[in-house]
C-alpha positions in Angstrom: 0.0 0.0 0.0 1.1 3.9 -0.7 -0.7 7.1 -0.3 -1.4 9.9 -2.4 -2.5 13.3 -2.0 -6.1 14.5 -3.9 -7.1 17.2 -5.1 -8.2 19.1 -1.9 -4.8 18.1 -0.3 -5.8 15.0 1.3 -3.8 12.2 2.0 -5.8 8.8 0.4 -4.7 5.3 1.2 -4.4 3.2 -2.1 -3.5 -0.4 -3.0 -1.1 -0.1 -6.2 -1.7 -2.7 -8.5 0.4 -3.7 -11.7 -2.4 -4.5 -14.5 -0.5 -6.0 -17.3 -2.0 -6.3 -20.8 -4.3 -9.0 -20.7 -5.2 -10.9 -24.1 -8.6 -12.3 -25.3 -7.9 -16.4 -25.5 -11.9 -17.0 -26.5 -14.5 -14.9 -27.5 -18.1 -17.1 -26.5 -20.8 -16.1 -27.8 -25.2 -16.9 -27.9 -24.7 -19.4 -30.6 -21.9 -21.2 -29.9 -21.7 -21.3 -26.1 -25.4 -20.6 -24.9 -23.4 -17.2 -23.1 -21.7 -14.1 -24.0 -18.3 -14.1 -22.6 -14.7 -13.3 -22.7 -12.0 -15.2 -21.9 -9.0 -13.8 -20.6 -5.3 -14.7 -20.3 -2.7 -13.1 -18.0 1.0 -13.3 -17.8 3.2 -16.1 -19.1 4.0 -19.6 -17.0 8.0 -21.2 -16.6 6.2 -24.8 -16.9 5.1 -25.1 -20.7 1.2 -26.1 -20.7 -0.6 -29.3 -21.5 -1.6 -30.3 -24.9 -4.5 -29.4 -24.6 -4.5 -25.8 -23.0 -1.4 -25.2 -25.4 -3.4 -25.6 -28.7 -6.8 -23.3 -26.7 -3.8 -20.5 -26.2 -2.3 -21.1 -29.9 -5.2 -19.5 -31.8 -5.1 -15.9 -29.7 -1.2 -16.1 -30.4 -0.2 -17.2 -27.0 2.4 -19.5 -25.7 1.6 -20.1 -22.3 -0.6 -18.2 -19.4 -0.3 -17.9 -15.3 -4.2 -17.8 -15.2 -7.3 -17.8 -17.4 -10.5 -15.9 -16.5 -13.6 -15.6 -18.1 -16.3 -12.7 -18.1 -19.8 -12.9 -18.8 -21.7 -10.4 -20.4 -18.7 -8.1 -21.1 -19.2 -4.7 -23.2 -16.2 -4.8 -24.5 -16.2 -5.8 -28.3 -12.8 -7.7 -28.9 -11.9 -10.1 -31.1 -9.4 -13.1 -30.6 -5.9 -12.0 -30.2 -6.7 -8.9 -28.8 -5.1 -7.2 -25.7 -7.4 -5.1 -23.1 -4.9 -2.3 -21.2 -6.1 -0.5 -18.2 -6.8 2.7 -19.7 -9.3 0.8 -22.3 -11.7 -0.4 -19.6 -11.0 1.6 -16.5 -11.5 5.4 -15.6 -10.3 7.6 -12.8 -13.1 7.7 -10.3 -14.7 4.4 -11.0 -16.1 2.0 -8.5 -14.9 -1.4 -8.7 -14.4 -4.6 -6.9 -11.5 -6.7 -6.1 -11.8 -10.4 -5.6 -8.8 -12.5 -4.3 -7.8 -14.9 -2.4 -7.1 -13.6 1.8 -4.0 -14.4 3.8 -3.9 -17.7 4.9 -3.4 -17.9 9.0 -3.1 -21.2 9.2 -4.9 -23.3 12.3 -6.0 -20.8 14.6 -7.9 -21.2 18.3 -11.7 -19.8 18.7 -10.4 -16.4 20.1 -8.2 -15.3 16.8 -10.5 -17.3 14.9 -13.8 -16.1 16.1 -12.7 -12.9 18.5 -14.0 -15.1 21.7 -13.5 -13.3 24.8 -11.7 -15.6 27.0 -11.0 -15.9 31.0 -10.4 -11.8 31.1 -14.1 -11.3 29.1 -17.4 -12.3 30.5 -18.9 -14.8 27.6 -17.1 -17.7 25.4 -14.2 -19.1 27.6 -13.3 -21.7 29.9 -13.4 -20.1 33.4 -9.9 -21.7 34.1 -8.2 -21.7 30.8 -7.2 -18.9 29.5 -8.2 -19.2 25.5 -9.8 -22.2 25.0 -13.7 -22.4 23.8 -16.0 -23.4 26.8 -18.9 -25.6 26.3 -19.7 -27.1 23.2 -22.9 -29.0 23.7 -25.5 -30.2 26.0 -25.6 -33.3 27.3 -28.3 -36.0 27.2 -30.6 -33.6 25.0 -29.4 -33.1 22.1 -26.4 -35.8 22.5 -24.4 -33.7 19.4 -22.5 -31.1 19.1 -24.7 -28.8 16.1 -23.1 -28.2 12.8 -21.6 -24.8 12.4 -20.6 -24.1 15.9 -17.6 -22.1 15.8 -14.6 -24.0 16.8 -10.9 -23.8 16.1 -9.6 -24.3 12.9 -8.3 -22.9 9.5 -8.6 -19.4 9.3 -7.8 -17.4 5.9 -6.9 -18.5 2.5 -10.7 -18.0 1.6 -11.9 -16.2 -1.6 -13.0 -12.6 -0.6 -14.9 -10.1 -2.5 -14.4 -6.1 -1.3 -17.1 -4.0 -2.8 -17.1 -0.3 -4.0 -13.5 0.4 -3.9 -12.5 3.5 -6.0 -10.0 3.9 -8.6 -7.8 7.2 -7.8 -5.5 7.4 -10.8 -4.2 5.2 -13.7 -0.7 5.5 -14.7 -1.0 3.6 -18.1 2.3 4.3 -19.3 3.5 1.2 -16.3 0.3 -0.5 -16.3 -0.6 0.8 -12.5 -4.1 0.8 -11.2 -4.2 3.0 -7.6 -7.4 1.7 -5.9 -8.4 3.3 -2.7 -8.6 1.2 0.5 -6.9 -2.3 1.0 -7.3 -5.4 -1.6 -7.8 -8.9 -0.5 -4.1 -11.2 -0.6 -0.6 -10.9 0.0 1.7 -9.1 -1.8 1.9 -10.0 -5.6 -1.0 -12.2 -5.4 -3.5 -12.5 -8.0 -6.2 -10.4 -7.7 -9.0 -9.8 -10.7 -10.5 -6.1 -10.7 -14.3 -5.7 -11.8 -16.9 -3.2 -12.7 
């Protein structure tokens, strides 16, 4: 993350992020595919592709690709081969969306997990053990722990969505996108922007 300074003078908090050139692998259309779509390919991999994926890429012109996405009902009217920059689809002071994937934590207790309180807190905690859960269950009646009760466990490395984030400025000459507020991952992970 980086700030810049706006118009007025104030200091906004932006996420910089490096949107390279990315190239139409598949135009679907109503009578082919059922769906409008376009499929898009972005970067290059080390590890040549299958047989398969290698002849899909071939048509657009494309030796290999780090990921493939595909977007329904896109306004855009591209053909195969084509490359879509930043400055094509994006504008200074639109509101977009960033999906990506969220730091994984690893295997975390209920009060990192789900912000339980604890020994020091009056609810969810053992009244002897400093961080662990509590009760679970009843006894006799119901005979089961439910499904869903929050537990330790895996926390992170979930698919997140972040709604109305704004795009401050677009340096197209490097391919930068400055999006104000924070964007799902770590750094340099793979994150797609949407309208």
């Amino acid at each position: 993350m980086t700030s810049i300074y706006d118009d007025a003078g104030k200091n906004v908090p932006c996420t910089v992020i490096e949107a390279t050139p990315n190239v139409v692998a598949q135009v679907k259309t109503e009578d082919t595919d059922g769906y409008n779509a376009l499929q898009l390919v972005y970067g290059e991999r080390k590890k040549s592709p299958t047989n398969a994926l290698g002849g899909h890429l071939k048509k657009a012109g494309v030796k290999s690709a780090m990921r493939i996405a595909e977007f329904r009902d896109c306004n855009l009217e591209k053909a195969l081969g084509d490359k879509i920059t930043v400055e094509e689809v994006f504008e200074e002071g639109d509101v977009v969306n960033a999906i990506g994937t969220s730091k994984g934590k690893g295997f975390q207790g209920v009060v990192k997990r789900h912000g339980f309180g604890g020994v020091g807190q009056s609810t969810h905690g053992q009244h002897n053990r400093q961080r662990a859960p509590g009760a679970i269950g009843a006894c006799a009646t119901p005979s089961k722990v439910y499904k869903g009760t929050r537990m330790a466990g895996r926390t992170g490395g979930k698919r997140i969505k972040t709604s109305n984030l704004k795009v401050v400025k677009i340096l197209a000459d490097k391919n930068l996108l400055l999006i104000k507020g924070s964007v799902p991952g770590h750094k340099g992970s793979l994150v797609i922007i949407e309208k």
